[in-house]
MARPA-390263 format. One record per residue (C-alpha): x, y, z. Coordinates in steps of 0.5 Angstrom, whole numbers, plus 500, padded with zeros to 3 digits. Layout:
<rs>
XYZ/...
</rs>
This chain:
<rs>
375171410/375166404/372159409/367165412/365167405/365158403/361157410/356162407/355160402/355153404/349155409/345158404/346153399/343148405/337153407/335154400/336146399/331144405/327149403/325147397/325141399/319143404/316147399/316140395/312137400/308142402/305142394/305134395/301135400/297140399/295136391/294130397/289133400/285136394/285130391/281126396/276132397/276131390/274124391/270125397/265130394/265124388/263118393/258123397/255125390/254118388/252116395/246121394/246119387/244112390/240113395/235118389/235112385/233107390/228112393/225113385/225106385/221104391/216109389/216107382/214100385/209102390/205107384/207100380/203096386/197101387/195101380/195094379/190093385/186098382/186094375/185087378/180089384/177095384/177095376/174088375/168089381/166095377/165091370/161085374/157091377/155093370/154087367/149085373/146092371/145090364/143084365/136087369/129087366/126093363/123097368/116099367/116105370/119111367/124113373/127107376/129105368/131112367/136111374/139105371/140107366/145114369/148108374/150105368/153110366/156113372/159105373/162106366/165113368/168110374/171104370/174108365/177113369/181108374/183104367/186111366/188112373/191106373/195107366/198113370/201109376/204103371/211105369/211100365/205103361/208110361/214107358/210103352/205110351/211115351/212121354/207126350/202120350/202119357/202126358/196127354/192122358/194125364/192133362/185128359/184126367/184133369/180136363/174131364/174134371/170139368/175144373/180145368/182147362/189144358/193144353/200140350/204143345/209140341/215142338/220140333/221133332/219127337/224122339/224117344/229117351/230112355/225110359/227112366/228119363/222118360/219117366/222122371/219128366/212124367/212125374/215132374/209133370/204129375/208133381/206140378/199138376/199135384/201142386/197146382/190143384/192143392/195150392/195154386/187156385/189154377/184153371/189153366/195148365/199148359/204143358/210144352/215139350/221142345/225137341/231139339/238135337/242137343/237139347/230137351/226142354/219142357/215147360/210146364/206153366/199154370/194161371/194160379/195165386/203164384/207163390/214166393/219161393/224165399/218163403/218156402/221152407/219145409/211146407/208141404/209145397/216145399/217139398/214136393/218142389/224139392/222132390/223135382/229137384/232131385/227127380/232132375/238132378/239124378/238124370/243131370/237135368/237142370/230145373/228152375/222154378/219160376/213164380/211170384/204171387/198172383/202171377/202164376/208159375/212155371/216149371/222149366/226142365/232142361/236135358/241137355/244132350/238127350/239120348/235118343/
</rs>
């Protein structure tokens, strides 16, 4: 009786002991596996990661390129057209100097509105402006249309970030104007830029026909919506869209612990 009651015990010893043994490996591998989900999420995020950035990148240089061309060609051949305008005699007749003149001028418009077009191509310009300055020259542009009415509030004290941030909240801007002059039907933008210690938050709001995003999939609108999406996420910023036909829309960017 007692070797049964050894044999017993022997065996549940033994069964508890494997068992354990199995419940350990179990854990082992279940802390294996978790630990490379971890790590294949974290490559997979920083894969998208890169592939955001060189994409930013290579659009920075095209826009960088383009506003050059602008600057050095387009920008010179307007100048030497006006100063072969300035250099024609006075006319006689009432209504071809009156036609010159207004070619002058349209001439000088055109100058002045590719230097600020080219400014907000040029990254590094943007950079050396600053976020609210490049901002204004950019609600400028629209304003001298004579289509729109703008506005850019301040709040808090200013400081600089550094300048890729700088620049992603520049485009968000640009996106948003792009938007909002292609689809929106607006008359009304305005812009506004909260500056506090922990936190950086811009606004950006319009007056137009307002959309509803469950019903934005691949359109144009769609994907330029995207496109800020993924300028904010590649500097940790959070953005969220807000809109609803007829009731306009409104872009909120949120940077939480900005360098300055």
């Amino acid at each position: 009786m007692e070797k049964i009651i050894i044999i017993v015990v022997a065996v549940t010893v033994l069964i508890l002991f494997f068992g354990f043994i199995i419940i350990l490996y179990a854990l082992a591998y279940q802390k294996r596996r978790n630990r490379y989900a971890k790590e294949k999420q974290q490559m997979e995020a920083r894969f998208t990661a890169a592939i955001l950035q060189t994409q930013v990148e290579i659009q920075e240089q095209t826009l960088k390129n383009i506003a050059q061309e602008i600057h050095d060609n387009i920008g010179q051949v307007l100048i030497l057209a006006k100063l072969n305008l300035n250099t024609f005699p006075v006319m006689q007749d009432e209504a071809t100097s009156v036609k010159v003149n207004d070619t002058k001028h349209l001439v000088g418009k055109a100058i002045n509105d590719l230097r600020d077009l080219s400014r907000s191509l040029h990254g590094e310009k943007i950079s050396e402006l600053g976020l609210p300055d490049a901002i204004t020259n950019e609600l400028r542009i629209m304003q001298n249309t004579g289509l729109y009415q703008t506005k850019l509030n301040i709040a808090g004290n200013k400081y600089r970030m550094q300048p890729q941030k700088e620049m992603i909240f520049f485009r968000i801007v640009q996106e948003c104007i792009n938007n909002m002059v292609k689809h929106a039907s607006a008359k009304n933008m305005e812009v506004s830029l909260f500056y506090e210690p922990a936190v950086f938050r811009m606004i950006i709001a319009d007056d137009g026909k307002g959309f509803e995003l469950a019903r934005l999939q691949h359109t144009e609108t769609g994907i330029g919506l995207k496109n800020m999406k993924d300028r904010a996420e590649l500097i940790g910023a959070n953005l969220q869209i807000h809109s609803s036909t007829g009731n306009g829309t409104q872009v909120e960017v949120e940077f939480l612990n900005p360098e300055i």
